[in-house]
Biopython code that builds the backbone (N, CA, C, O; Angstrom):
import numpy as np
from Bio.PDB.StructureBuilder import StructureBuilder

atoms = [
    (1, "UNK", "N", (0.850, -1.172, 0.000)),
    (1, "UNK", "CA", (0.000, 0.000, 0.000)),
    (1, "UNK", "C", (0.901, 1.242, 0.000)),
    (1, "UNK", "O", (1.802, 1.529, 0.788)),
    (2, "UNK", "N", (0.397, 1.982, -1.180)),
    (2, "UNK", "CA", (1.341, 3.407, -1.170)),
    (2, "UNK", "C", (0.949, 4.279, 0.319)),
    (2, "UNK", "O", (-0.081, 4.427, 0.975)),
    (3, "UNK", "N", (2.378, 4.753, 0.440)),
    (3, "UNK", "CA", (2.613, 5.737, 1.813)),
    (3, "UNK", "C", (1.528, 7.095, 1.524)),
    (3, "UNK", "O", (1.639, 7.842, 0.552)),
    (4, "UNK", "N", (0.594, 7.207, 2.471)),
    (4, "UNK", "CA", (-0.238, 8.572, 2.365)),
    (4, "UNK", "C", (0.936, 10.057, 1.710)),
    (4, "UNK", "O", (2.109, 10.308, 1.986)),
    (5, "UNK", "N", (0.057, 10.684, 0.889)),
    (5, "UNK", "CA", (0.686, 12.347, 0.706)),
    (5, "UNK", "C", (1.225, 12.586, 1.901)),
    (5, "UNK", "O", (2.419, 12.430, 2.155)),
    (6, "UNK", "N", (0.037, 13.125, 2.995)),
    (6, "UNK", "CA", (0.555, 13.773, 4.017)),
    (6, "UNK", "C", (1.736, 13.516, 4.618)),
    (6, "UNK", "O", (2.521, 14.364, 5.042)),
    (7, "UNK", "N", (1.892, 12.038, 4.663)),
    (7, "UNK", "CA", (3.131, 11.355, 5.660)),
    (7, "UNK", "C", (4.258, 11.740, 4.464)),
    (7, "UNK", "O", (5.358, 11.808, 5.013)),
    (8, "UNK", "N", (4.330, 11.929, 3.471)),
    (8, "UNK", "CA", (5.711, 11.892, 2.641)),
    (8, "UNK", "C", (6.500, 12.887, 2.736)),
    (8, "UNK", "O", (6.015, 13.938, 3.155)),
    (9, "UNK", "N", (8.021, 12.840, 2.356)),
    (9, "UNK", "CA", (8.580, 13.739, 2.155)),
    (9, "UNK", "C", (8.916, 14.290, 0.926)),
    (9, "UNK", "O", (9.187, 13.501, 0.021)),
    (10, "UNK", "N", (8.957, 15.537, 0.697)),
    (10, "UNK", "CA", (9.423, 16.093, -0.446)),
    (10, "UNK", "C", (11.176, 16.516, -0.390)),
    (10, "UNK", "O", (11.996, 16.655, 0.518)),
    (11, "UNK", "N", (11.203, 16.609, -1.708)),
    (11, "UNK", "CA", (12.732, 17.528, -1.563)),
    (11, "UNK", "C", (12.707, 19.301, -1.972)),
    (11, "UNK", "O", (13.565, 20.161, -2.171)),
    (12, "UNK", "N", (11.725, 19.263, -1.963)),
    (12, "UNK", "CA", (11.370, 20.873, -3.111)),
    (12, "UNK", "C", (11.447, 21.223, -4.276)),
    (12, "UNK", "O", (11.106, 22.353, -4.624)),
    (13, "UNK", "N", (12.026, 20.099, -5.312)),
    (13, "UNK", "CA", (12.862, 20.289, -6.476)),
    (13, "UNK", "C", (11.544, 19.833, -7.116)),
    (13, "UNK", "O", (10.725, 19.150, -6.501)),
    (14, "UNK", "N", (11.300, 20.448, -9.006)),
    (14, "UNK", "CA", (10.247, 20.091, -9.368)),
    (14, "UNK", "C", (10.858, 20.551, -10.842)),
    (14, "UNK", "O", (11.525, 21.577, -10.974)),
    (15, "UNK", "N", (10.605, 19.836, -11.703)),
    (15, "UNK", "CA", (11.157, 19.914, -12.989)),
    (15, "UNK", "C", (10.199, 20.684, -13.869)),
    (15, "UNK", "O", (10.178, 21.565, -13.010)),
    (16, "UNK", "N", (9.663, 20.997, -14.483)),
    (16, "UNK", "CA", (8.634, 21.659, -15.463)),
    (16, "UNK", "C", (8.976, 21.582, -16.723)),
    (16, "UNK", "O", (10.173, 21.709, -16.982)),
    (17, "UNK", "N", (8.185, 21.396, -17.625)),
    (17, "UNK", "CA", (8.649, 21.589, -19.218)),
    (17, "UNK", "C", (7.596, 22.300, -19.717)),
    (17, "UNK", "O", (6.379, 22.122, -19.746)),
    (18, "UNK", "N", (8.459, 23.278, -20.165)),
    (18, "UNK", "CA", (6.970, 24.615, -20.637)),
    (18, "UNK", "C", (7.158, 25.134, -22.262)),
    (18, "UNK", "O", (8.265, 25.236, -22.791)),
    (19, "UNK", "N", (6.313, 25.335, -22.712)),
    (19, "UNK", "CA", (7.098, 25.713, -24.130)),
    (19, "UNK", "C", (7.954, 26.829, -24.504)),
    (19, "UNK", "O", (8.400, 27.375, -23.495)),
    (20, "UNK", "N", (8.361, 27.388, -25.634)),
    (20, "UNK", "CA", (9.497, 28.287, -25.411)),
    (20, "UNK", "C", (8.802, 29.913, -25.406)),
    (20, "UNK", "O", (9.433, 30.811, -24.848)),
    (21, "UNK", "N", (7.746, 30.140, -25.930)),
    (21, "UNK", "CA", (6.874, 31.269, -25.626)),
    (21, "UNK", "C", (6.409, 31.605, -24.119)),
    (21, "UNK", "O", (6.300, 32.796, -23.824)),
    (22, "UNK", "N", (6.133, 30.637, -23.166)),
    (22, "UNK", "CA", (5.659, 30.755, -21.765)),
    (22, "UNK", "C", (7.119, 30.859, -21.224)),
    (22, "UNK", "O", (7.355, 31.947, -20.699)),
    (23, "UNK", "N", (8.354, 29.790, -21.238)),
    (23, "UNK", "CA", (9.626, 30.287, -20.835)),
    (23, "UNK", "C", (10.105, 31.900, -21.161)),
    (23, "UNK", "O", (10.468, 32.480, -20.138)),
    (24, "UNK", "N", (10.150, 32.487, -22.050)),
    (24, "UNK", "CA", (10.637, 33.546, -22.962)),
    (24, "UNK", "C", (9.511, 34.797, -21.815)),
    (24, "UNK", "O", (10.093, 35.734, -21.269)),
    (25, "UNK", "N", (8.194, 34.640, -21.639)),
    (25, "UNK", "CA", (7.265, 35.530, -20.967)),
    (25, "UNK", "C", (7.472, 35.444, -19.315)),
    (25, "UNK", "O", (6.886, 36.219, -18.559)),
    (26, "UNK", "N", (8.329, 34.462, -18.879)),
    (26, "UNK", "CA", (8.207, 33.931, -17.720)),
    (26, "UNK", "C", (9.765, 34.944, -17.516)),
    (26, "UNK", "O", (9.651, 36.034, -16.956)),
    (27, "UNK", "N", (10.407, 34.730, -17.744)),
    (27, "UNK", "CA", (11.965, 35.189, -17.651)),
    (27, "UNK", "C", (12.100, 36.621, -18.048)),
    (27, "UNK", "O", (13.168, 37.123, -17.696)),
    (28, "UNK", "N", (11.220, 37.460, -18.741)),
    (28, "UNK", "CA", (10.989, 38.562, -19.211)),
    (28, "UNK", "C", (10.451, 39.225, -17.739)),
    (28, "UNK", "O", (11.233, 39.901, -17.071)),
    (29, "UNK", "N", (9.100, 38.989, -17.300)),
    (29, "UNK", "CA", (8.800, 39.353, -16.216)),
    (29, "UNK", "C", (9.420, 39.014, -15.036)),
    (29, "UNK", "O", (9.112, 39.709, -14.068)),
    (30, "UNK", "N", (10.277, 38.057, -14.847)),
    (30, "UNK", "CA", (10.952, 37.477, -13.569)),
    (30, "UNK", "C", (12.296, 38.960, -13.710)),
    (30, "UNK", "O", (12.756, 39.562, -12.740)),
    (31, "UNK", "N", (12.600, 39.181, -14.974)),
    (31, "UNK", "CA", (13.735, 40.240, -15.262)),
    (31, "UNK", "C", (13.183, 41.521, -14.619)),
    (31, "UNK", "O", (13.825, 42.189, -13.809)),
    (32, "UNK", "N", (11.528, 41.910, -15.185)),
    (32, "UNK", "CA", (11.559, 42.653, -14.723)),
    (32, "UNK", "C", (11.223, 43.439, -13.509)),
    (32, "UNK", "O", (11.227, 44.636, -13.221)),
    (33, "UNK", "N", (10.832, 41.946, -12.694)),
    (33, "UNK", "CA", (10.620, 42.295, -11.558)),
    (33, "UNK", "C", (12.116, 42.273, -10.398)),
    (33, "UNK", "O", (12.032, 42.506, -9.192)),
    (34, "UNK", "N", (13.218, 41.986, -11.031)),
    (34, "UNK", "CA", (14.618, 42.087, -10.141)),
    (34, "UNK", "C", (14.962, 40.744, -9.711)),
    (34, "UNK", "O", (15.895, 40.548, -8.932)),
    (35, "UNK", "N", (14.049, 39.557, -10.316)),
    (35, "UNK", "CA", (13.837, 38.305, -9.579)),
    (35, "UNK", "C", (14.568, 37.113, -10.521)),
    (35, "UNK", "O", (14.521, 37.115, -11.751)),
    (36, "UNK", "N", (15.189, 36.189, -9.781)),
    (36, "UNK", "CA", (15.415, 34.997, -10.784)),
    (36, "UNK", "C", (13.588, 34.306, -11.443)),
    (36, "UNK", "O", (12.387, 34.549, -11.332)),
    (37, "UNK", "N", (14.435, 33.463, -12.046)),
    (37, "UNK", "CA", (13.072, 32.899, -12.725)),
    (37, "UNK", "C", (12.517, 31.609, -11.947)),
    (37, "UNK", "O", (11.512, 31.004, -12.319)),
    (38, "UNK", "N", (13.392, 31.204, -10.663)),
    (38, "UNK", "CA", (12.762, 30.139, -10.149)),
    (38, "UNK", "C", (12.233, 30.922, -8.973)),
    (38, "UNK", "O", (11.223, 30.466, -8.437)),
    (39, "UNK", "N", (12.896, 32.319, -8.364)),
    (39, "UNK", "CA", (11.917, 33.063, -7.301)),
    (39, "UNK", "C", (10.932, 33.336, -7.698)),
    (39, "UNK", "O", (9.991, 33.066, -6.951)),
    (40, "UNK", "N", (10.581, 34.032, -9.108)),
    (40, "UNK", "CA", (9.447, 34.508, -9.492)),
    (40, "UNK", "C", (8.629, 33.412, -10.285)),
    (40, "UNK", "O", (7.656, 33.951, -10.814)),
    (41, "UNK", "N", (8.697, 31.924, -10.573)),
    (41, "UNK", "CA", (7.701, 31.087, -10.493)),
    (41, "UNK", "C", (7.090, 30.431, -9.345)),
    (41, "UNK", "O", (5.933, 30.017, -9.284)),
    (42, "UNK", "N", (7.700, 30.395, -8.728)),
    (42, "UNK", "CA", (7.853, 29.949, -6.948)),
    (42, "UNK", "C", (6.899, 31.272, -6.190)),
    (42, "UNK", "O", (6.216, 30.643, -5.383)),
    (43, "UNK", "N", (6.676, 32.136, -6.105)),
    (43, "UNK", "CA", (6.370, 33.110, -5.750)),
    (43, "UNK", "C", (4.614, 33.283, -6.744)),
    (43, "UNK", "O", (3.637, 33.591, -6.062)),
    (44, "UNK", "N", (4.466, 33.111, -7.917)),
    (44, "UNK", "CA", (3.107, 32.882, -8.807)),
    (44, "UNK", "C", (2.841, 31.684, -8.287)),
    (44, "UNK", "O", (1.644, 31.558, -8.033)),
    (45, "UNK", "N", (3.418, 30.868, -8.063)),
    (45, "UNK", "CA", (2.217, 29.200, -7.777)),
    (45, "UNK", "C", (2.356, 29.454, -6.280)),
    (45, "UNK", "O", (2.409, 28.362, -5.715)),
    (46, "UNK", "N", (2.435, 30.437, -5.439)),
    (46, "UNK", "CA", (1.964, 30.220, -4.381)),
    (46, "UNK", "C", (1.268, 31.457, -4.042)),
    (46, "UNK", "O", (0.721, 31.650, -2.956)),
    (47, "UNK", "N", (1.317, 32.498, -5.250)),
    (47, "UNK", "CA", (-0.408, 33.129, -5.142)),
    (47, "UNK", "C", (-1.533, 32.501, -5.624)),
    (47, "UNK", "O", (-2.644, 32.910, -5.287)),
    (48, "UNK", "N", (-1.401, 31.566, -6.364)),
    (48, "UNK", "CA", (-2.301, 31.129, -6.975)),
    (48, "UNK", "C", (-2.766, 29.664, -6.070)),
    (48, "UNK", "O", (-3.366, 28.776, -6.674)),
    (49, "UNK", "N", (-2.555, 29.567, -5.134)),
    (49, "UNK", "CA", (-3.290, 28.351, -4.300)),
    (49, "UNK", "C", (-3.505, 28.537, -3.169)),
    (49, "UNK", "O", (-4.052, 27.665, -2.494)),
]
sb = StructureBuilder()
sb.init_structure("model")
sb.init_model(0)
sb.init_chain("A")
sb.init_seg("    ")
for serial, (resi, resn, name, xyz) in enumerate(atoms, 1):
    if name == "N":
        sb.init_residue(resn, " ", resi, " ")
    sb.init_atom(name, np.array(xyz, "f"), 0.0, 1.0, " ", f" {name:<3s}", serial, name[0])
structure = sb.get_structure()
């Protein structure tokens, strides 16, 4: 029997494959907000939940 969500551990690491138009819009705004592009995706998926 698989181990419950709750009980598991994560490592934080999460791979994504996005196409090159959403990368290109993602890194544009991460620029222009002063932010890397993994602070400023990291930072959108946790306004959004």
């Amino acid at each position: 029997m698989p181990e419950p969500f709750s009980e598991r551990n994560f490592s934080g690491k999460c791979n994504l494959r996005v196409g090159q138009g959403l990368h290109r819009r993602l890194a544009t705004e991460a620029a222009e907000e002063h932010m890397s592009l993994n602070q400023y995706v990291v930072r959108r998926l946790s306004e959004a939940s």
